[in-house]
N, C-alpha and C positions, 0 to 999 in steps of 0.2 A: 813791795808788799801792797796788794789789794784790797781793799773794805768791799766785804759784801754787806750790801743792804736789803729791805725789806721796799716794799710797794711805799710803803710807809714812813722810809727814809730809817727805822731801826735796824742798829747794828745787829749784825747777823756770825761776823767770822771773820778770818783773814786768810788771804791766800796767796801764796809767792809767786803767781803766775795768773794773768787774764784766760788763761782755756781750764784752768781749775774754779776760776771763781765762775766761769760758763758751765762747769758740770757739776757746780755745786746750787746752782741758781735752778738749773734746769729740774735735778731733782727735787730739791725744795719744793716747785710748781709743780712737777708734778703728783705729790706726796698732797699736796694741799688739795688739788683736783680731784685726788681720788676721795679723801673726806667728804666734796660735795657730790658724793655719787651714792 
C-alpha cells in the first residue's frame, strides 16, 4: 500500500500500486494547473 502526498507533505489517498499512485499524482497536477490558468 502507497501514501499519496501533497507538495506539502498532506495526506492525499492510498494506492495498491506505485503506477496508480503515478496516475493519481499526475492528474492531481494536472487538475491544479489548469485552475492557474
Amino acid at each position: 500500500m502507497w501514501v499519496v502526498e501533497d507538495q506539502d507533505g498532506r495526506f492525499m489517498g492510498r494506492v495498491g500500486q506505485p503506477e496508480k499512485a503515478a496516475e493519481f499524482l499526475a492528474a492531481w497536477f494536472i487538475a491544479e494547473d489548469e485552475d492557474w490558468a
